[in-house]
Structure formats: C-alpha cells, structure tokens
C-alpha positions in Angstrom: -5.3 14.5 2.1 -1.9 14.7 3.7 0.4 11.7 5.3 0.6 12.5 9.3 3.6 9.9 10.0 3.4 10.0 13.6 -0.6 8.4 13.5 -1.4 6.8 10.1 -1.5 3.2 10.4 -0.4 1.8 7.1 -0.4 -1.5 5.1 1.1 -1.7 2.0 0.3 -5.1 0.3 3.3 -6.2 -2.5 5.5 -8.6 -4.5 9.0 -8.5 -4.5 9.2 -8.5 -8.0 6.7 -5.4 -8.4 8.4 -2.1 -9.8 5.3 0.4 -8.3 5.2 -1.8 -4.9 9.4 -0.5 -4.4 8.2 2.7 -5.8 5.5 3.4 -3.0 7.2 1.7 -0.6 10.3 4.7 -0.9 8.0 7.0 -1.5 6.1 6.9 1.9 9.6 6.4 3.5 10.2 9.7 2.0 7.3 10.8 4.0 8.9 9.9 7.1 5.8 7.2 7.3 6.4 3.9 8.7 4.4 1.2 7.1 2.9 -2.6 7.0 4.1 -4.4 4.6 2.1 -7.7 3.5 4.1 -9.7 0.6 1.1 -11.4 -0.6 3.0 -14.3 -2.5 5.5 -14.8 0.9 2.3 -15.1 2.8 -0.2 -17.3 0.5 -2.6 -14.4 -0.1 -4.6 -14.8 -3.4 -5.0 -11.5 -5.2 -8.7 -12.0 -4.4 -8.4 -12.7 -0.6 -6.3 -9.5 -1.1 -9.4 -7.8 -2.9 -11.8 -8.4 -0.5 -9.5 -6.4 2.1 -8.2 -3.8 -0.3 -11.0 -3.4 -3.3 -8.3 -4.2 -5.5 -6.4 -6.8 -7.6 -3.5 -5.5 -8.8 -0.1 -4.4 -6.2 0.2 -2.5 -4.3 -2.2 -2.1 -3.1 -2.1 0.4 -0.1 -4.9 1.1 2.8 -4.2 4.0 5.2 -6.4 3.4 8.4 -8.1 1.1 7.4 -9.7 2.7 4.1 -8.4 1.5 0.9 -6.4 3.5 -1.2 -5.5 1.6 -4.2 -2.2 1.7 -5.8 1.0 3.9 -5.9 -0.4 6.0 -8.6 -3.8 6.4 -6.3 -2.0 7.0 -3.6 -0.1 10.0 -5.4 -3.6 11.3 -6.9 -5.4 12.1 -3.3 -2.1 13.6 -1.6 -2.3 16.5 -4.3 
C-alpha cells in the first residue's frame, strides 16, 4: 500500500500523552499527508466507543478511508 497525500482521508485517534500517537502523527507529516486527528480523552471517547470505529483499543489508532488500520507499528507493516 502506498500513502497518496493529495486523496487519502485520514483520522488518526490519540492522547497527548501517547509516545507512538506523536510518532505516527510526524510520520505521515513526513508523508506530506494531512490528517484527522481525534484526542479521544479531549473529546470524551471511551477506548471502546473508539473500538467499535477503529477495531482497536489501544492509540493510535489510525483508519485511512475509512478502513482501519490499527496502530503506528501497523501502519508501518502494510506501507512496506
């Protein structure tokens, strides 16, 4: 799979305390992607109302037009 910035729609759910969350968050601006980003605990979102969008528990969690992805390390496994 590979990033096109100019038409991938991405949301990137996160904490501001989460190490991977700033991680993937530089990485895609690497990328030259613009992105959603969804602080889950600035916006009251349980981790399982978060689940239930994502498939996933943990942050970030990152979903690229509209599928899930999972997390940074995910994200970095399918752009290989």
């Amino acid at each position: 799979m590979k990033l096109n910035p100019k038409t991938d729609h991405i949301i990137i759910y996160t904490t501001s305390w989460c190490g991977p969350c700033k991680m993937a968050k530089q990485f895609l601006k690497d990328q030259g992607c613009s992105f959603e980003e969804i602080d889950i605990e600035e916006n009251s979102i349980s981790r399982q109302e978060m689940s239930s969008k994502t498939k996933g528990t943990s942050v970030p969690q990152i979903v690229i037009n509209g599928v899930p992805v999972g997390g940074f390390t995910d994200l970095l496994q399918i752009l290989d």
